[in-house]
Each structure stands twice: as structure tokens, then as C-alpha cells.
N, C-alpha and C positions, 0 to 999 in steps of 0.2 A: 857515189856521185859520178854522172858522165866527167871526164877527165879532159881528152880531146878536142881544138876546135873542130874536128874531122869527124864527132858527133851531135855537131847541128848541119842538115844539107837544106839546101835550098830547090826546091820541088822543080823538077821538068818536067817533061812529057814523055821521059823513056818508060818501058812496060815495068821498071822498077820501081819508078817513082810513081806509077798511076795506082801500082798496088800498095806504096806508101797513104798515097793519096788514099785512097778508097780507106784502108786502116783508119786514118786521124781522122777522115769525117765524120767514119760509123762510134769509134771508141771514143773521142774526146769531141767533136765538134758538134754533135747531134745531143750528147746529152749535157752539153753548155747552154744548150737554146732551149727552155722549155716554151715559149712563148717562140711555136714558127714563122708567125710575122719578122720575125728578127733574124733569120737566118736564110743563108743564100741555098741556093739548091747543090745537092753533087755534081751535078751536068752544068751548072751555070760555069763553077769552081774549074772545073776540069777546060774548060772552053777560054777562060781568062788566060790560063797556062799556054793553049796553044796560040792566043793572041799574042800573049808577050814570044814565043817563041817566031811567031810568025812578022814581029817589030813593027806591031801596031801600035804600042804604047809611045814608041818615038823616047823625049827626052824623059816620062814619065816611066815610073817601074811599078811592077806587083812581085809581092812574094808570098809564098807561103814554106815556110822553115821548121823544119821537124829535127827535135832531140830525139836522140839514139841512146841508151843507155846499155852498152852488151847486146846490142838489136834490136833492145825492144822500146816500143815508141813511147817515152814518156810526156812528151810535151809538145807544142809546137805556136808558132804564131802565124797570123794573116796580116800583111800590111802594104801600102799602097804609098810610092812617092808622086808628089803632085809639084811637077817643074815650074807652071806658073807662079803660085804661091811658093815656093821652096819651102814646103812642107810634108814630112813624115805623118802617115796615120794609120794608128796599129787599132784594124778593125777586131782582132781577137788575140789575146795570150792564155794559154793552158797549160797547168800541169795535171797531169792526172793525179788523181784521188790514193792515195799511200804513197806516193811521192813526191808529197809537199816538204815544207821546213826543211831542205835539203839545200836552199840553193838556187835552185834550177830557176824557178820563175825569176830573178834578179839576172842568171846567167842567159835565157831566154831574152831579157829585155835590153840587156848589152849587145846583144847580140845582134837585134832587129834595130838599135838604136846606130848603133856602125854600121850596118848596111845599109840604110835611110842615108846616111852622113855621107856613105861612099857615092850613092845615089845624084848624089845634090854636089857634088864634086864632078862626076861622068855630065852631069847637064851643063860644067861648068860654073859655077855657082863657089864662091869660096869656102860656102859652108852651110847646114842647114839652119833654116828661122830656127823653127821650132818639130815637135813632135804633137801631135792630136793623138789622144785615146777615145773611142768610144766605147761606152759601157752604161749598163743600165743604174739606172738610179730607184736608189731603193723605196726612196720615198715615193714614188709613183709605181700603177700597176699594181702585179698581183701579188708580189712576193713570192711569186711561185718555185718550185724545188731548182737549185743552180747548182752549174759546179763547184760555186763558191759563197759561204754569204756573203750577199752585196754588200751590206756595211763594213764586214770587216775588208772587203775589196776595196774600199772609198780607203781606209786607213792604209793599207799595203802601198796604193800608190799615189799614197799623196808619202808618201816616206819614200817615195823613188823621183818624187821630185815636179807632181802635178798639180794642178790648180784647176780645179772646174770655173769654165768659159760661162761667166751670167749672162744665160742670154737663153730662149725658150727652144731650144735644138729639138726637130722631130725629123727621125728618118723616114723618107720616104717609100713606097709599097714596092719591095723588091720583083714585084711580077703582078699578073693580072689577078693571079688568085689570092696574092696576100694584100694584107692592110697596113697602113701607116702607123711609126710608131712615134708615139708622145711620152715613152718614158723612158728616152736614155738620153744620155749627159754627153758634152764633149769634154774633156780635159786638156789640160794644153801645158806642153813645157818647155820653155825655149832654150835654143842650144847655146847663146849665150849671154841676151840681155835679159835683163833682171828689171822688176817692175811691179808692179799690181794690176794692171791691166795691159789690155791688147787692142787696136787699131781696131776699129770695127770694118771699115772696108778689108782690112785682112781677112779678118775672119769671114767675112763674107766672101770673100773670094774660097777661100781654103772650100767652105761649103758646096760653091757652084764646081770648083775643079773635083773637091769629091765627090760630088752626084754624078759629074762627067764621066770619071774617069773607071770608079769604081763600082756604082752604080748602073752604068751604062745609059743612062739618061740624056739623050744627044741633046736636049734643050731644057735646062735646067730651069731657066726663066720663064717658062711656062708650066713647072711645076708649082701647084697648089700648097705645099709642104715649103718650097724653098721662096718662093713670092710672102709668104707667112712672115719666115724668118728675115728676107731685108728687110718687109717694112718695118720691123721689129729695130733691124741692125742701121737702116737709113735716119733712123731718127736722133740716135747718138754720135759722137766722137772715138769715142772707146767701150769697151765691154771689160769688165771688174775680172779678175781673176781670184776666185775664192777658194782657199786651201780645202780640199776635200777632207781634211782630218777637221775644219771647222766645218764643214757644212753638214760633218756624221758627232758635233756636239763634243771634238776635243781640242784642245789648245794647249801644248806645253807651259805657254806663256802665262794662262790660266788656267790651272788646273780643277777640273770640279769631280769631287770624290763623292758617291753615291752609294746609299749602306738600304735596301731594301729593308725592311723593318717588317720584322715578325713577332705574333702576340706574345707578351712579356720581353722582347728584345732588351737590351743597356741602354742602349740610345732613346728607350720610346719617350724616359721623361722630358726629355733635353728636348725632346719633338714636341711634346706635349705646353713645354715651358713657352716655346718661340710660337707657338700657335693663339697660346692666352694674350700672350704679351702682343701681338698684332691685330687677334679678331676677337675678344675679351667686349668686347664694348658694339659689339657690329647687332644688328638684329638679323643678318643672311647669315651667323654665326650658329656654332654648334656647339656645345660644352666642349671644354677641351679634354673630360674622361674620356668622350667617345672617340677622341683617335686610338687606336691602337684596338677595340672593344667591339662586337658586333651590337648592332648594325652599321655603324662606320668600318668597323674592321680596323685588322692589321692586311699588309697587303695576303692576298688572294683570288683566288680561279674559281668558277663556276661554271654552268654549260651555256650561259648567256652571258656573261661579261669578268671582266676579270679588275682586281681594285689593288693600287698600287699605293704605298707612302713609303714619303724616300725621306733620309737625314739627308743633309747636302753638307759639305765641310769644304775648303781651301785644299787639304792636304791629308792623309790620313791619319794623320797624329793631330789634327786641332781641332778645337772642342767643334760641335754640330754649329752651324751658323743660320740656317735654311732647312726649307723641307717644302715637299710636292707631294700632292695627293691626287687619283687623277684614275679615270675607270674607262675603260676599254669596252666599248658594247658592239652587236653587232649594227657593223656597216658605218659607226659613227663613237669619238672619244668624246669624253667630258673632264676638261679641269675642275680639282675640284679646292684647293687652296696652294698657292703657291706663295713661298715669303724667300727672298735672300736678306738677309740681316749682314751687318757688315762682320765681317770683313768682307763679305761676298756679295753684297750691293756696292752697285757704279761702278762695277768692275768691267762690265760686259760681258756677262757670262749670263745675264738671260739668255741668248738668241742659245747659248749652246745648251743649256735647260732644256730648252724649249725643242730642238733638236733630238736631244736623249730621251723626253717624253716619247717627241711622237715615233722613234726606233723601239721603243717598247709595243708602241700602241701596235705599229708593223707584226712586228714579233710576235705579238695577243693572237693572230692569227683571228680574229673575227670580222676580218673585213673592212674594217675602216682605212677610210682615206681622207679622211680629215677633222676635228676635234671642236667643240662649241666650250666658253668659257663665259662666267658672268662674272662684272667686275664694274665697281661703282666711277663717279667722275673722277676721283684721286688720280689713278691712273688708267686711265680710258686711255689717253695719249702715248700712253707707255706701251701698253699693248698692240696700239693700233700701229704703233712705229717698227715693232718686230713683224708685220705681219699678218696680223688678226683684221679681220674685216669687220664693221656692224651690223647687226642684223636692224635691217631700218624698219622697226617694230614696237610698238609700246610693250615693255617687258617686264614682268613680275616675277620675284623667284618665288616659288613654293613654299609655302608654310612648312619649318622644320620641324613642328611637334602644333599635335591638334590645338586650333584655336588660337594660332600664333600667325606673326605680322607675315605680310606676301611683298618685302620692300620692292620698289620700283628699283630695279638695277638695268644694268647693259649687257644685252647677249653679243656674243662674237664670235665668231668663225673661223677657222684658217683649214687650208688645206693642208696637206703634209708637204713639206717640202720648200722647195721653193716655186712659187708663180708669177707671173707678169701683168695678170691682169684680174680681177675680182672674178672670182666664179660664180657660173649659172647656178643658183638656191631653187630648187623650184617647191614649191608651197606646198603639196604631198610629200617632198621629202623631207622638209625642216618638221611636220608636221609628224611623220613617225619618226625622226628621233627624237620629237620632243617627248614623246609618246615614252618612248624606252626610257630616257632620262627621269622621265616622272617615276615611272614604274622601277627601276632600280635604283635610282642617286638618293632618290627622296620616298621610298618604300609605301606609294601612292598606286593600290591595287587595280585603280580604277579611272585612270587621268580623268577621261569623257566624262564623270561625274562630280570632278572640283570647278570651280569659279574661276580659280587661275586659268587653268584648262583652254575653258570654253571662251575666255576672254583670246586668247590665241588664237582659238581656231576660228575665230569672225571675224580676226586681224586676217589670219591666211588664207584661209581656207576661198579657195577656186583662184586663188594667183598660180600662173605660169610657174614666174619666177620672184625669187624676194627679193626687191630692194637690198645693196648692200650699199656701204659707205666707210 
């Protein structure tokens, strides 16, 4: 492990540090960004250096800080203090790849966290607000190759002490030839008060000084991207700061233990028990042999969807209390039974459920970015509270076995993640997932040819967009 604080330096402009420079963009900063919308250019990077050298930033700083390990570059950050707001923003932390679980990213973030501090002390300032992270959010976009998985990223640093900023943050297009991004997050940690949320005019400030300062954006208020986000931010008091280890579906506080269930598993009966014993009497029910059994399955992968059933427990020693069933297809998820029985009802551990769902569904790697679910009046409310949107549509579920009832239920929608405002449905696309959903959930070879079907497709068919509610 680097030993030294004489093995983190803080990048100049000397022919030393340019060939440092050049090193950390091409080995660790280039292959951080799969998604180049998201990443600043070499030439931009090297030009920021000579501005702070040249004391253009004034009371405002930039850095970029590279670990040395025996000389060789293992790590480094990019971060930006912004004097108006007296706020730290670490637009990048790296460790390279076989020198993780060492330390380093923690030492790395102590590191850029004291220079921020020192930062906001030189502008005069007693001390810093807070720190911003930006980073992508995995629930959006592509999930494309990273230097880190995103989710387990959400958990590393929300254990160093962040909180994701509720509020619909999109960076804006760092140059003429890139485009805007809509799926990364800000985080926020403050240096010393404590709370649940953040002043929304701060944070709006924080934003307009970081598109200034670091973005190079001389008039931030005629940005498309940042005019977005105040109307967003003018309409509130505060914005919610929510623990990233809850937003990736974990809570010490509540823990929810998750056992993947494979055919003849221990657990299948206990699944099979809590399945009768809540959908035993339902007609959108399904014998309770078929969990575990094909054609329901035990969970599994296929080349078009993949099909999950999970035991859910409190703890790993108490008996099963809960279970989720739930199929990955492409470009779109389906719930397929969800139950928390107590102890694990009214606890609040839907929303983190529902979380770990859809970080599978991610993980399925088929493309989906967002999941449909049918669910009768009982709790229609319950659903719609976490999240789930209506599909304002007269809705039939599918006969489970030939010649069987098509109960009038409630379709619903969410996207993954979190969102601000119902999303655009547009009526070809509800219409092929409905399409796949028939053809995989309910093993209907031929949707276009059932009554359910086609009663759908004269609800949707030539809508733009669907109604949600």
C-alpha cells in the first residue's frame, strides 16, 4: 500500500506532471467512461491546469491528484471547489483495477476531502458546506462495461458518508459534439450538519457554480439542461437526501435477506406455503406446484428472458417470510408475484424490494429500463405509492390455463429508478412488451390470435402515447 502523503501529487503543468497527466487519462480515466458523453476531453483537462495556473479560477480551485504507488499510477481524482457555494465536487475517483480492497479509494477520498477543506479555508470560509459527488446511476442508461459496478459503487459510498441529492440532475453536453447526460446522480455530504435534506436554493446554486466553473459554461441560465433542473428545484423548500445504500435496496436498519431459489431448493416449500396461503383463492392465480416447476420454473436464463424467484427472510437464520417472482425480458421486466408476510410487512422494505428487483433486472442484461406489474384494488394504492404508474387502460390478465377466466386487473408501470415525473408510454411500445409478456409469462405462442390480445391492441393501437395515472 502507498505509505506516503508524498504519494498523492497534485497535477501542474510541468513536463512531468503533463506526462503524469497524459498516463491517468489514457490508463484509468478513459476506460472509466464507457459512455463518452460523460467525459471531458485530454485537451480540455490539460487547459483547466494551465487556467488554474494562470489564476483564473480566483477564490475557486481545480484539482486533479494522482496516487503513486513505487511510481506507478494507481489511482487518482478530479475535483472542483466552488467558493460561492462553499462546496467541494469530486467529479471522478479511481483505483485501478488489481488495486482495489487495499485502502486506496478511502485514502484517495481523504485526501481530495482535505484539500476541498483547505480550499474553503484559502477563500476564507470557516469551513467547507459540504462535498458533491457525481457518478452515474445505475438504474438509468446502459449499464455499460465500468471501471466499477455501479451498484456496488452506490454502496462503497454511501459507507464513506453520501446521500443521493432527490432531485432529477442531468449533466450537461460537454462540447459541441457530445450530448447531455440524464443518468448520473449527484451525492452530497456535508462537512458538518446533519439532516435529511438540503436547501434547494443551495443546491441550485452548487449546480449553476458547477456548470460555471467546471463545465466552462459562462451562462449557465441559458442552459437547457440547468433552466430543467430549477424549475424542478424552484418549486420546492428542500430536496430529500436519500442514503445510496437505500436507493441500491439496503438498509441495516432493515435488513432483507434474499436466497435465489433453484429446482428442488429447502426453501421451495416455505415459498410454495406463503404463495397458497395469499394467492390460493385469487383466479390471476396459479397452482402453487408450479412455483419451483416448469413452466413457471425455478429461477433461470434463457436467450430471450430470464425468470427469478426469491425467498425473502428478516435475517439469515429466520424462517422464509416473503417471496418475489419476476422475469427479465427483452427491453422490458414483468412482476410476476410479490408477498412480504410479517415479520417483513409494514416494515418498509417494499421500496428496497422493489430496488433489488429492478438491480437484477439491470444485471439480466436484456435491456430493460423499466418493469409492468398487474395487481388488483387491495393494493393498487400500495403500489402506486412506491412508484408504479397506471396504465390508463381497461386491462385483462391472460387466461392461465385454456379456457380459464381473463380477470379484469390493473396494469402498472415504473421505470427503474428513481423519476420526477410519469414517463412517455408510447402505444407501439406497451404494445410489444405486451406482446413478449404474453408470449413468455403466460406461454401464449401467438398474442395476435387471443381475445385478451386484441382487446388491447384497439385500446392502443395508433396512441402516441398511453395515458398514465
Amino acid at each position: 500500500m502507498a505509505r506516503a502523503s508524498s504519494d498523492i501529487r497534485d497535477l501542474g503543468t510541468s513536463p512531468a506532471d503533463r506526462d503524469l497527466l497524459r498516463a491517468f487519462y489514457t490508463d484509468l480515466f478513459i476506460p472509466a467512461f464507457a459512455d463518452a458523453d460523460e467525459r471531458e476531453s485530454l485537451v480540455n483537462i490539460q487547459r483547466y491546469l494551465e487556467l488554474k495556473a494562470a489564476g483564473w479560477y480566483g477564490a475557486n480551485n481545480y484539482h486533479i491528484r494522482v496516487l503513486l504507488d513505487g511510481g506507478r499510477l494507481v489511482g487518482g481524482t478530479i475535483a472542483d471547489y466552488l467558493a460561492g457555494p462553499n462546496t467541494g465536487v469530486i467529479e471522478f475517483l479511481v483505483v485501478a483495477p488489481g488495486q482495489r480492497e487495499r485502502g486506496l479509494g478511502r485514502r484517495l477520498l481523504d485526501d481530495v476531502e482535505t484539500a476541498l477543506a483547505e480550499d474553503a479555508r484559502a477563500a476564507g470560509a470557516p469551513g467547507l458546506r459540504a462535498v458533491v459527488a457525481e457518478m452515474n446511476d445505475p438504474f438509468h442508461g446502459s449499464f455499460a462495461p465500468d471501471s466499477m459496478d455501479p451498484f456496488t459503487r452506490l454502496l462503497v459510498w454511501s459507507r464513506w458518508g453520501y446521500s443521493k441529492l432527490d432531485f432529477p440532475y442531468v449533466q450537461p453536453a460537454l462540447s459541441a459534439q457530445q450530448r447531455p447526460v440524464a443518468s448520473m446522480l449527484l451525492a452530497w455530504k456535508p462537512a458538518s450538519e446533519t439532516g435529511d435534506a438540503v436547501a434547494a436554493d443551495i443546491v441550485k446554486h452548487v449546480v449553476h457554480e458547477y456548470m460555471r466553473w467546471a463545465m466552462r459554461i459562462e451562462q449557465p441560465q441559458h442552459s437547457a439542461e440547468f433552466t430543467g433542473m430549477a424549475r424542478h428545484l424552484d418549486g420546492r423548500a428542500q430536496v430529500a437526501l436519500l442514503p445510496l445504500d437505500h436507493y441500491a435496496g439496503y438498509d441495516r436498519a432493515r435488513p432483507l435477506v434474499i436466497r435465489e431459489i433453484t429446482a428442488g431448493d429447502a426453501d421451495l416449500p416455505a415459498v410454495r406455503a406463503i404463495y397458497e396461503a395469499h394467492f390460493r383463492d385469487g383466479a390471476s392465480a396459479m397452482e402453487a406446484a408450479a412455483l419451483g416447476s416448469e413452466p413457471a420454473g425455478a429461477s433461470r436464463r434463457r436467450d430471450d428472458h430470464a425468470y427469478h424467484l426469491w425467498a425473502l427472510r428478516p435475517t439469515p437464520e429466520a424462517p422464509v417470510a416473503g417471496l418475489a417472482s419476476f422475469f427479465t425480458l427483452a427491453d422490458t421486466g414483468f412482476g410476476g408475484y410479490i408477498v412480504l408476510a410479517p415479520p417483513l410487512r409494514g416494515t418498509g422494505r417494499l421500496p428496497l424490494l422493489l430496488a433489488r428487483i429492478e438491480t437484477q433486472m439491470v444485471r439480466d442484461r436484456f435491456g430493460a429500463s423499466g418493469w409492468y406489474i398487474e395487481c388488483g384494488d387491495a393494493v393498487l394504492a400500495t403500489f402506486r405509492r412506491v412508484g408504479f404508474y397506471e396504465v390508463a387502460i381497461p386491462y385483462r390478465q391472460p387466461p392461465l390455463r385454456p379456457g380459464g377466466p381473463a380477470p379484469a386487473l390493473h396494469l402498472l408501470y415504473k421505470p427503474f429508478g428513481r423519476v420526477y415525473a410519469p414517463p412517455a408510454l408510447s402505444g407501439a411500445a406497451l404494445l410489444a412488451s405486451l406482446r413478449r409478456i404474453h408470449r413468455v409469462v403466460y406461454a401464449i405462442d401467438r398474442p395476435e390470435g387471443e381475445a385478451v390480445y386484441r382487446d388491447l391492441a384497439r385500446e392502443i393501437d395508433g396512441r402516441a402515447v398511453v395515458p398514465l395515472r
